[in-house]
C-alpha positions in Angstrom: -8.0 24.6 5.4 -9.4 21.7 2.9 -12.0 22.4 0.8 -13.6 19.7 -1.6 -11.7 21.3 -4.8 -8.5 20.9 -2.8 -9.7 17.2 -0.7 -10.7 16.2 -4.9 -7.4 17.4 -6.0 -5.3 15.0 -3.3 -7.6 11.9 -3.9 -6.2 12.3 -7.7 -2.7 12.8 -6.6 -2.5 10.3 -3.9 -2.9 7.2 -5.9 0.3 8.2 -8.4 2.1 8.3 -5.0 1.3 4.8 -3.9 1.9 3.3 -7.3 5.8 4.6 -6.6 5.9 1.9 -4.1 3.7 -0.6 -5.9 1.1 -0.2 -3.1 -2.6 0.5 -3.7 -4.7 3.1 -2.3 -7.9 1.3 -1.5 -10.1 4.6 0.1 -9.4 8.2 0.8 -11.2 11.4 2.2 -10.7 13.8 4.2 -11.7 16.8 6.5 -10.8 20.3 6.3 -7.8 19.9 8.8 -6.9 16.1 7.7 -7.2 13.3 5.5 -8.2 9.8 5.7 -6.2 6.8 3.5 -6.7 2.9 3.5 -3.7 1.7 1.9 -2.7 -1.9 0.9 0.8 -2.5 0.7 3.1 -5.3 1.1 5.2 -6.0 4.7 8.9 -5.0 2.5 7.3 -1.4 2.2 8.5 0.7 4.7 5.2 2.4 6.3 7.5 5.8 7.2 8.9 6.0 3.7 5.3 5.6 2.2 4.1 8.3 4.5 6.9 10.2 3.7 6.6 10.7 -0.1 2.5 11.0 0.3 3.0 13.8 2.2 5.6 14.9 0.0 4.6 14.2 -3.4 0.9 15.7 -2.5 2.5 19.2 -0.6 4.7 19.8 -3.3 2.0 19.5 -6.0 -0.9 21.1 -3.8 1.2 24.6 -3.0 2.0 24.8 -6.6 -1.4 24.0 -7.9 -3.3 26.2 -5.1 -1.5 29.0 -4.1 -4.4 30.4 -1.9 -2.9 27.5 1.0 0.0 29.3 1.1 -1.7 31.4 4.1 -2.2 27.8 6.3 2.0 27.1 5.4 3.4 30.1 4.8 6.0 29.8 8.0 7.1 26.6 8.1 6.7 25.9 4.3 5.2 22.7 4.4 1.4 21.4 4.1 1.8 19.0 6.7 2.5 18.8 9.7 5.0 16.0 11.2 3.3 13.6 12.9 1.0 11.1 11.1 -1.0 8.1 12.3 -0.8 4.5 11.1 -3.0 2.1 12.4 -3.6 -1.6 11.4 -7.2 -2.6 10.9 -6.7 -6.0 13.6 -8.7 -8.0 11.9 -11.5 -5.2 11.0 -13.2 -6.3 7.7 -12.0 -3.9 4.7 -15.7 -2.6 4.3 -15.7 -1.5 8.1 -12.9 0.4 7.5 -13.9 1.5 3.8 -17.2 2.7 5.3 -15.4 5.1 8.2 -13.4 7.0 5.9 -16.5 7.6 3.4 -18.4 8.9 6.3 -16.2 11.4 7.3 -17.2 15.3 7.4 -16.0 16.2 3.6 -16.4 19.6 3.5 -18.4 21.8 0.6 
């Protein structure tokens, strides 16, 4: 469903989400069915209301700014689907995990 016009699009959009929550957004790609975020934030950030408003924030922008997703959406009217993953790093240096998500399939 992502292409790299629309996968360039959300790593612009993502970051103005984070800074909502004073959080950082540290690395981001993403595949054609999913994306891929390392975010910093601090323990008073709730995790589900982060995820929440990046999912959000970047739906609401993405359907108005490419309309041609509308045929991946159009019967539930959302981008996203409801579940999400979190995962904590447990211990993993930051260039480990830095270095999965840049390696991931980006499409053309």
């Amino acid at each position: 469903m992502f292409g790299d016009r629309h996968l360039t699009r959300l790593e612009e959009i993502m970051p103005a989400a984070c800074a909502d929550f004073e959080t950082d957004l540290v690395e981001f790609s993403g595949e054609g069915e999913h994306v891929h975020l390392l975010v910093n934030f601090p323990p008073e950030v709730a995790l589900s209301k982060l995820v929440n408003s990046l999912k959000g924030m970047s739906s609401r922008r993405m359907r108005h700014e490419f309309p041609d997703l509308v045929r991946h959406y159009y019967r539930a009217n959302k981008l996203w689907s409801a579940s999400d993953f979190a995962g904590s790093p447990g211990g993993a240096p930051l260039t480990v995990l830095r270095q999965y998500i840049e390696q991931q399939q980006r499409p053309g």
